[in-house]
Every structure is written in structure tokens, then in C-alpha cells.
N, C-alpha and C positions, 0 to 999 in steps of 0.2 A: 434532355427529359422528353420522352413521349407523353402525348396529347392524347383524350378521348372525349368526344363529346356526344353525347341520344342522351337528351331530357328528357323526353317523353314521359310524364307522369301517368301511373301503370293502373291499369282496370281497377284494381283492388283497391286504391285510392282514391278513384274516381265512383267506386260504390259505397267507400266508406263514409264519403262526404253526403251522399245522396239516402247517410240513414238519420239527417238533423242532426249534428252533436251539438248544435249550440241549443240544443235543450238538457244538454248535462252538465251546464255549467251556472251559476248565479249570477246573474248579470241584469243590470237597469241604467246602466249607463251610457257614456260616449262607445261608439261604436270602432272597433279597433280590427286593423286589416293586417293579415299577416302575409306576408310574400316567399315566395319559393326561390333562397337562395340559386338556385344554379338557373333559374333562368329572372328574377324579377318580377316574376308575374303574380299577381292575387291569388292566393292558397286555402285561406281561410278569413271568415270573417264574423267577430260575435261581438254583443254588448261589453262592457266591460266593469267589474263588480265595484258598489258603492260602500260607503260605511253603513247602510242600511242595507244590504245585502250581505255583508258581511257579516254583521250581528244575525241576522235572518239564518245567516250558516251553521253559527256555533248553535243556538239554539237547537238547530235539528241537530247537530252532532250528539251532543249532549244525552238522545234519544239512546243512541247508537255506543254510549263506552259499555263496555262489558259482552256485548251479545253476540251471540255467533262462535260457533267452537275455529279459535283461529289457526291454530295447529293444522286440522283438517283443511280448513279454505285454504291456506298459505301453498300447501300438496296441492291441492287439487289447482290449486293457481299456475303453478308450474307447470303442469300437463298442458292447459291452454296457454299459457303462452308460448310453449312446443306445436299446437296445432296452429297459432295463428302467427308462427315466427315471422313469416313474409310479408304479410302486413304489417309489422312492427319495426320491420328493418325498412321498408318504406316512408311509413308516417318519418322514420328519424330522419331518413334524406331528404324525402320532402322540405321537411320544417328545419332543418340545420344545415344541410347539406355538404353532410362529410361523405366520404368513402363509404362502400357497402361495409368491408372489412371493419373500418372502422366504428361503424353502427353495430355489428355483431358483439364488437366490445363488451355496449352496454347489454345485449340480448343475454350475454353471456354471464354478466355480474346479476344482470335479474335473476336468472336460473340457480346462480350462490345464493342471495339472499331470499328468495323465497323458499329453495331448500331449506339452508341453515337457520331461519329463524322459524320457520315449521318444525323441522325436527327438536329443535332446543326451547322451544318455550316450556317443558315441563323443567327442565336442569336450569335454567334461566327462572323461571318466576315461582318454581315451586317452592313451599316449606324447604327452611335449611338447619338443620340442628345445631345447637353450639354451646362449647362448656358451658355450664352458668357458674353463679359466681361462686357457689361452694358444689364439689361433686356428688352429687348423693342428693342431695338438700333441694337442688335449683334448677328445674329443667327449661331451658331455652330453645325459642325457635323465632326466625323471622320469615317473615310472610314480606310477599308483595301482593302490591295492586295498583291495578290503572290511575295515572293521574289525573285523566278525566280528556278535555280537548288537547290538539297536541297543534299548535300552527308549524306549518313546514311552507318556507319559500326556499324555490328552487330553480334553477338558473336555468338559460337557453341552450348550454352548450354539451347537454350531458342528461338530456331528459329524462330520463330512462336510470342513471344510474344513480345520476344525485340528486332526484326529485321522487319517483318512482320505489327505488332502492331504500330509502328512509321512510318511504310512508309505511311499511311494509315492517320496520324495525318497527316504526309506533305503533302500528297494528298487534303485531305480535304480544305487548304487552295489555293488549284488551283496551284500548284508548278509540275516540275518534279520530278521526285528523281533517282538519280545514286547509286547504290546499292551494298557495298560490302557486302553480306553474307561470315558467314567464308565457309571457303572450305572444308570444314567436312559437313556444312548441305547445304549446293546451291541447295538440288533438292527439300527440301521444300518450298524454295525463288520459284524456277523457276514453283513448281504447282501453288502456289495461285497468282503468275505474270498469271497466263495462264489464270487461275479465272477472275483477274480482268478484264483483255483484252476480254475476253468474256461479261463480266459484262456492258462494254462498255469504259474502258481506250484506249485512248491512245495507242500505242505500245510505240510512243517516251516517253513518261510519266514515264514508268518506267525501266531503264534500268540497269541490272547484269553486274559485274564487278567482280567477284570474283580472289581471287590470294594474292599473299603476302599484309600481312594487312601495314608493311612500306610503301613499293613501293607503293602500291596503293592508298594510303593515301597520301602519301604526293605528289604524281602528282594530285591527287581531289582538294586539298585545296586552292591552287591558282586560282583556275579553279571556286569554286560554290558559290552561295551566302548564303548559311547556314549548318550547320554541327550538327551533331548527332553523337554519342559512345556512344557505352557500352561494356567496360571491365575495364581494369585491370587500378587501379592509376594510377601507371607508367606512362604508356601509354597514359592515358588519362592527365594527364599534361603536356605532349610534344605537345599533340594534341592541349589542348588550347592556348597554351604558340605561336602556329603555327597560331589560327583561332584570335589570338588576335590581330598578326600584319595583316589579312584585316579586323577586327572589323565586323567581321560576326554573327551572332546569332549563339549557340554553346549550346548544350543539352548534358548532360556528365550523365550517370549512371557509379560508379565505383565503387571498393573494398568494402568490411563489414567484419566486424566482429562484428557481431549481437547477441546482448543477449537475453534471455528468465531470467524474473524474478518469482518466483513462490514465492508467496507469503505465511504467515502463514496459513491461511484460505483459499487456493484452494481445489477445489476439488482432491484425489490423482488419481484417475482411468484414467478419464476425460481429466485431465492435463496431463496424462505423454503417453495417446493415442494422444492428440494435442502437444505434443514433439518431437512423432514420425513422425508427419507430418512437423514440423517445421524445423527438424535437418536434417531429411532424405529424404525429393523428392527431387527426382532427384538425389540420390545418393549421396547430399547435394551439389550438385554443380549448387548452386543458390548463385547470389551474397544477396539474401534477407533471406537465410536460416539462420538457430539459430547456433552459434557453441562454444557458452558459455551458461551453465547455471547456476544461481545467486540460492538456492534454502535456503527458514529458516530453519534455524537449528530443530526448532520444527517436521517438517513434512520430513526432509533429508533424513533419514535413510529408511522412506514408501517411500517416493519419488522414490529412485534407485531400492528398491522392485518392486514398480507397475510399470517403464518402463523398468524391465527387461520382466517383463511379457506380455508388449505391443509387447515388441519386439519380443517376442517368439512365436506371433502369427503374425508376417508378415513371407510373402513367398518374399525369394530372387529370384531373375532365368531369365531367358530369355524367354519370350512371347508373342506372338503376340495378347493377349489376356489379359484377366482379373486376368488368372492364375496366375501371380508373383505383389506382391503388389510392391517390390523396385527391380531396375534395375542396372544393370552397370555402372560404371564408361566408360566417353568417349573414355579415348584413353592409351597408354604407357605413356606419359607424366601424365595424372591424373594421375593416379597407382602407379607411381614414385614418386608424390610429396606428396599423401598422407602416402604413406609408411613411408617414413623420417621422416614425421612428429611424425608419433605415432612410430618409430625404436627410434626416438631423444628422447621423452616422456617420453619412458618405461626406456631407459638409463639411464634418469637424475632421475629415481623416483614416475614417474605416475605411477598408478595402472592400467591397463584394466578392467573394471567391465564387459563388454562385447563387444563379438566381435573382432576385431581387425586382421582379418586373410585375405588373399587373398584364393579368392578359385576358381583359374584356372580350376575345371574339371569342372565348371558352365558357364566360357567363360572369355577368356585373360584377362579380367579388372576389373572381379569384386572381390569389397572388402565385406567386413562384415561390416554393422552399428555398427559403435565403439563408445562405453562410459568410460572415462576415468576420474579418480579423486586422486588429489594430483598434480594438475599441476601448475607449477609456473614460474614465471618469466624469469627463466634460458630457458627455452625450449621453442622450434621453434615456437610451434603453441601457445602460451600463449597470444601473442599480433598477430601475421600475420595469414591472414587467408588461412585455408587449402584448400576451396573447395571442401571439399569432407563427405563422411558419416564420423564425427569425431566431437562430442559430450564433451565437457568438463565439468564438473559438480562441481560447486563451494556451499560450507554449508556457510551461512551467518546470522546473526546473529539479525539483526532488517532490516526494507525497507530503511533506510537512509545507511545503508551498501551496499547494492544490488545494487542501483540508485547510488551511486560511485563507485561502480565495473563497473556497466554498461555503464557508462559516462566515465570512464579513459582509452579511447581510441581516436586514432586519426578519427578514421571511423564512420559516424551517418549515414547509410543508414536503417535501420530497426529495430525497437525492438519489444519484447513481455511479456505484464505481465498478470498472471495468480491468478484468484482471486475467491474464492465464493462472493465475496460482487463487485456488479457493483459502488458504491460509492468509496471504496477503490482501484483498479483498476485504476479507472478514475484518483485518486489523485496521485499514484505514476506514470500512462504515462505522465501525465502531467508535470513530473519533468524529463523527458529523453531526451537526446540530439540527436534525429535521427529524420529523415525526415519522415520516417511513424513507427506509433503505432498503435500496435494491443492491445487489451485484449480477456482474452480465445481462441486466435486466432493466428497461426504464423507468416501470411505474409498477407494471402488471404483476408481479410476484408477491410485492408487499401487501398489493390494495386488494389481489385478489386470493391471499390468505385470511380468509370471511372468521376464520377463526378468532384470528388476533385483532386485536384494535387497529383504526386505523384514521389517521387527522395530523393536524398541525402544531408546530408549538413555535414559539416567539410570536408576529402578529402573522403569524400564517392559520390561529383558529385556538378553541379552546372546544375540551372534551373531544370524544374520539366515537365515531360510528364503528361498526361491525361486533362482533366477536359478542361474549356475552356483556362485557362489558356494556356496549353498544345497545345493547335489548333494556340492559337494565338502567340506563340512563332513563328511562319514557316510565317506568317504575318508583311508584312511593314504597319504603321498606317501614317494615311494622314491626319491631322486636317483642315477643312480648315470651313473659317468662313468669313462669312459677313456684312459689316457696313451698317448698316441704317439710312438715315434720318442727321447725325451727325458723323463728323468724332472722334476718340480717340486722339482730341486734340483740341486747344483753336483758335478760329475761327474769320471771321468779325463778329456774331452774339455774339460768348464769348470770350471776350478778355482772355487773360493768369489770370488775377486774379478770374476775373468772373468762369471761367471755372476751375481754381484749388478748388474755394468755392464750386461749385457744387459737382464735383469730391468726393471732402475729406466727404463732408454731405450723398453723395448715398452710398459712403463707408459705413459710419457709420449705418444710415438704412438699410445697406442690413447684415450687423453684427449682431445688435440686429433682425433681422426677420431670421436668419439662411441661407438666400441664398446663 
């Protein structure tokens, strides 16, 4: 594997920081310092928000549900994030420190969802007509409207897509939203907050809260009338376990441990170049990344051939550019927990096929893209997932072996099967237990079809973001319907008998015509 290292944090950066953003954020607390994965150094540093700041948030939110034509802003949002793409794909490496490629990702999912939920908020929240209960008689329609505050906490690893990405669903349905971003990435949150407000939001519309995700969290909850997460199970089942005693609408992305199936008949080049992408952006600390692979027996032994050779031709390194294809790990804590994981591995009997090293003269966190085989049950990373570049590679024997490897997990947020035959593909995602499927593809086809829904199921999440589904989540629905001419019941005109014969016979006519 090739090396690249120029940290050098770039003009743009270094002007963005010199426009105060720690005056766009609410804060009166301990003072929290965030560091610049690819080299360790101090990046940013702001108060961090209390339970009286955070009350302080919703409050002005509250200013802010309904106002603003969001449709228009959400457009016009897109164009600036097109003028200031470069700075955007910066603040991501700065504050996460993955690949440029990889940062464009999320650049890119922004540009879906502020498209897609501009264009569809009128088919999304407008007036919807619907039979009523007698034809003629009954005319139905339901309306939405905003639920009012929307809390959204949003993870370090993905700033942009699953922090950013969702405030922008809650928007669209005319909501505020209070906002923790983790405090590892706030300065990303606080550019494209500045985006929107330019864009024409609101200022109360959107309001930053950054600070311990507990404390902050649990003074929101009482407070909003809908919630969003994404991270860690755990976590996220405390959170529901809290949003269920006010019966709030509640969007949960959480945990994976996501397979890749490659099947007899994939191609081997092809497939083990979309391995490297599936297992390793972002360092693999993607909760949608691969970090089991299922592969037949027939093609195994080329398999681990042709993705040692993928591998040998990414560049690891720190850049502020195109020069390094995969990036660093976030912080001490990644680096730690990946460590143990493949320290535990190699103890109990896995093999490293490659990779596996930390290489501090490239910058404090980063590890090598590691593939390992012979891993089993007894050891750490077998069932829990790592988060990180850490590749398990399992020989299996027919697709009905695979599709039970890849099912005998508690987690269904993501899979992937790899096929030359589009027929065959089809048949085995079709038997997989995750909320999105790919074929020939890792992640990006599923998640970034903005159309259709997209989330977890088993304890890998509950509800699904994107698609209209997704908009109309952040949505109260108001049915309301009017009688005509006759009321829904039995009258001076229909006595009770008269009116139940009537009744029971439209039923029946309206059965046999389909209505």
C-alpha cells in the first residue's frame, strides 16, 4: 500500500475559523477542544451547551416552525453548497479525517437531499384526497403540518450526511430543529447553518447545541416534539425507551455489522475493487460499511488474491486533496477500539492477510486496511462491530450458507451481494434480513436512492429517513372529512332498518367494483 502525507490545513480553513463560529452555537458551559485527526493538533474550540441552554434553544426554535418558504431555501441551499463545495469538503477532513473522496460522499448526499426534499415538499405535505366513507356523500382529505421542535443528534462520522442530511428532512416539513452535532465536527454543522440562513432560514429554525451527548439529550427530550439519532444501539435504545414515554415520533439509525456476500459467479477484479470501497471509506467507520465477508469457496482463494491487490494500490495518508485515497481513523478512542479488536483476533487464531498495523509516522490514528481470516465465534469482532478498517473474510460453501451467515446476526442495517448474473443477485438480496440492499454495490446505491426509504431493522434502527416516507415522518397528519347531503347514520328519511339494508348492499357494490 502506498503512503501520502501534507496536512497542512488550507487558507479556507484557516479564514473560516477567523469568522468566530463559536458565536453560532449555544453554549455556557465547560469548554471543549476538538483536534485535527490527521495530525492531533487543536482545531477548534467552544463552550459546550447546558440544560439551560438548551431550554434557551427550543424556546427560540419554536419562533421559527412554519416560517420561511422551505421549498425555495432548500434550492437555493443547494446552489451554495455548490459555490462553497471546497470548503465543505475541508471542514469534513479537518474535523474527521477521512479521504477527500470520501468527504465528497457526503457533499454528494447533501446535493440529494436538499434537491429531493425541495422539489417534493408539495407531493410530500400537500392536501391528499381520499374515498370517504360513502361516494358521493363523504368528501375526504388529509392535510399535514409541522410537529413543531424536531431534536436531531448526530454523530462524528458522517457530519454532513447524518447530521446535516436529516435536519434538512425536518426542515422541509416546516419544523425547527435543535441541533446536537457531535463536538468533534460542530464546524461543519455551523457552515452549512450559515448556508441555510443565507439561503433564507430562519436563524430561530435552526438552532446548535453541541456538548455531552447524555446531558444534552436528555434535557431535549422532554422539551421537543420529535427526535432523531444516529449512533450506537446502546444508546439508541435508552433514547427510545425515553421518546416513548412522550409518544413522539422517533427516527433511530443504529449499530451494523454488515455483510458482503460474493457469490460463485462474481466478477473477481471488479468485486474485490467494490470491497475496498465497501469495507474501507472512511476508515470503515461507517455504520453501513461491510465488515464480514461471506465469499464461495470456488472463487476464495482469487478472492483474497485480487483484494490484496486492490488494496496495494490505494494511497493511505493525510490530504487535503485527492492524493490519499483512505484516511484516518477519528480519534484515540477509534484506534483503541480497533486495536483490541484485531490484538483479540490474532490471540485467539485469526490470521491477518493484510494490513493490520498502526502507522503513527502518517498521523496519531491512522491504521492500515486490515483483512483477516479464521475468525470465530470466541473473538471480539466475530458478532460486535468494530468501526473501523477491519475486514473479516469468511469461505462458504453454497448462497444458502452465505444468506445464514449473513442473517445470524442481531443487526440488519445494510448488506451486499456480488454477482455476474443480475438475476442471481436479485434472488439471494431478496432473502437478506437488512433494511437496504445493494448488488455489485456496498452501500451507495441503496442509500443513495433519496427516493425510497432508507434505515435499519432488527436492533440496527426503527423508521426509515429519505424518500417521502422520510419527510413525512417530521409530519402531523390531520384527516378531516365532510358529510354530505346524509348523515352516517339512520335518519327521519331512513329508519334504522331501512338505513342498515342500504348500508350493508353499498358495502357489497362497492366490494365487487373495488372501491
Amino acid at each position: 500500500m502506498k503512503t501520502f502525507t501534507s496536512a497542512h490545513l488550507p487558507p479556507r480553513v484557516s479564514d473560516f475559523l477567523a469568522t468566530n463560529p463559536v458565536g453560532d452555537v449555544r453554549g455556557s458551559g465547560a469548554q471543549h477542544t476538538a483536534l485535527m485527526p490527521f495530525t492531533g493538533e487543536e482545531l477548534f474550540s467552544f463552550p459546550t451547551a447546558t440544560p439551560k441552554d438548551v431550554a434557551a434553544a427550543v424556546t427560540t426554535a419554536r419562533a421559527g416552525v412554519g416560517q420561511g418558504n422551505r421549498g425555495r431555501i432548500l434550492l437555493k441551499l443547494h446552489d451554495l453548497i455548490r459555490k462553497h463545495e471546497e470548503l465543505i469538503l475541508d471542514l469534513i477532513q479537518a474535523e474527521n479525517g477521512k479521504s477527500r473522496s470520501h468527504a465528497y460522499d457526503e457533499v454528494m448526499d447533501l446535493y440529494n437531499c436538499a434537491r429531493f426534499y425541495g422539489v417534493n415538499i408539495r407531493k410530500a405535505f400537500g392536501p391528499e384526497r381520499h374515498p370517504g366513507a360513502l361516494p358521493v356523500l363523504t368528501k375526504t382529505r388529509t392535510q399535514h403540518y409541522p410537529l413543531g421542535v424536531v431534536e436531531l443528534i448526530s454523530p462524528w462520522n458522517y457530519p454532513l450526511s447524518l447530521g446535516v442530511g436529516d435536519v434538512l428532512a425536518a426542515l422541509s416539513a416546516g419544523n425547527s430543529v435543535v441541533h446536537k452535532p457531535d463536538s468533534q465536527t460542530t464546524l461543519t454543522a455551523i457552515l452549512v447553518r450559515r448556508l441555510a440562513i443565507e439561503a433564507g432560514l430562519p436563524e430561530a429554525a435552526w438552532q446548535l447545541v453541541p456538548g455531552n451527548g447524555a446531558e444534552v439529550g436528555d434535557a431535549l427530550i422532554p422539551l421537543v416534539d420529535g427526535l432523531s439519532f444516529t449512533g450506537s444501539t446502546k444508546v439508541g435504545k435508552s433514547i427510545a425507551a425515553q421518546a416513548a414515554g412522550r409518544l413522539i415520533p422517533t427516527m433511530l439509525e443504529l449499530g451494523g455489522k454488515n455483510p458482503m456476500l460474493v457469490l460463485d459467479d462474481a466478477p473477481l477484479e471488479p468485486t474485490a475493487r467494490g470491497a475496498v470501497r465497501t469495507a474501507f471509506s472512511s476508515s470503515g467507520q461507517l455504520c453501513m460499511s461491510a465488515e464480514r465477508a461471506y465469499v464461495h469457496t470456488d472463487i476464495y482463494e482469487d478472492f483474497l488474491v485480487a483484494l490484496t491487490k486492490a488494496l496495494d494500490e490505494q494511497r493511505l495518508g493525510a490530504a487535503f486533496s485527492d492524493a490519499a485515497t483512505i484516511g484516518s481513523l477519528t480519534s484515540q478512542k477509534q484506534l483503541d477500539a480497533v486495536q483490541a479488536h484485531v490484538r483479540d483476533a490474532v490471540d485467539k487464531g485469526a490470521t491477518i492477510v493484510y494490513g493490520g498495523k498502526h502507522r503513527p509516522e502518517l498521523g496519531p490514528f491512522f491504521f492500515e486496511p486490515t483483512v483477516l481470516t479464521g475468525v470465530t465465534q470466541k473473538m471480539e469482532l466475530f458478532a460486535n462491530e468494530t468501526f473501523g478498517p477491519v475486514l473479516a473474510v469468511y469461505e462458504v460453501d453454497s448462497d444458502a450458507a452465505a444468506i445464514h451467515a449473513a442473517n445470524d446476526t442481531n443487526y440488519g442495517l445494510c448488506a451486499s451481494v456480488w454477482s455476474g448474473s443480475s438475476r442471481h443477485g436479485w434472488e439471494v438480496a431478496s432473502q437478506l434480513e437488512a433494511g437496504m440492499v445493494n448488488i455489485n454495490e456496498g452501500f451507495a446505491a441503496a442509500y443513495g436512492s433519496i427516493a425510497a426509504p432508507g434505515g435499519g431493522v432488527k436492533e440496527s434502527g426503527l423508521n426509515h429517513r429519505h424518500g417521502i416516507t422520510g419527510m413525512r415522518l417530521w409530519a402531523n397528519e390531520r384527516t378531516v372529512a365532510e358529510q354530505k347531503l346524509h348523515p352516517l347514520a339512520p335518519s327521519e328519511l331512513l329508519p334504522p332498518q331501512r338505513f342498515q339494508k342500504l348500508i350493508t348492499t353499498g358495502m357489497a357494490a362497492m366490494k365487487a367494483l373495488r372501491l
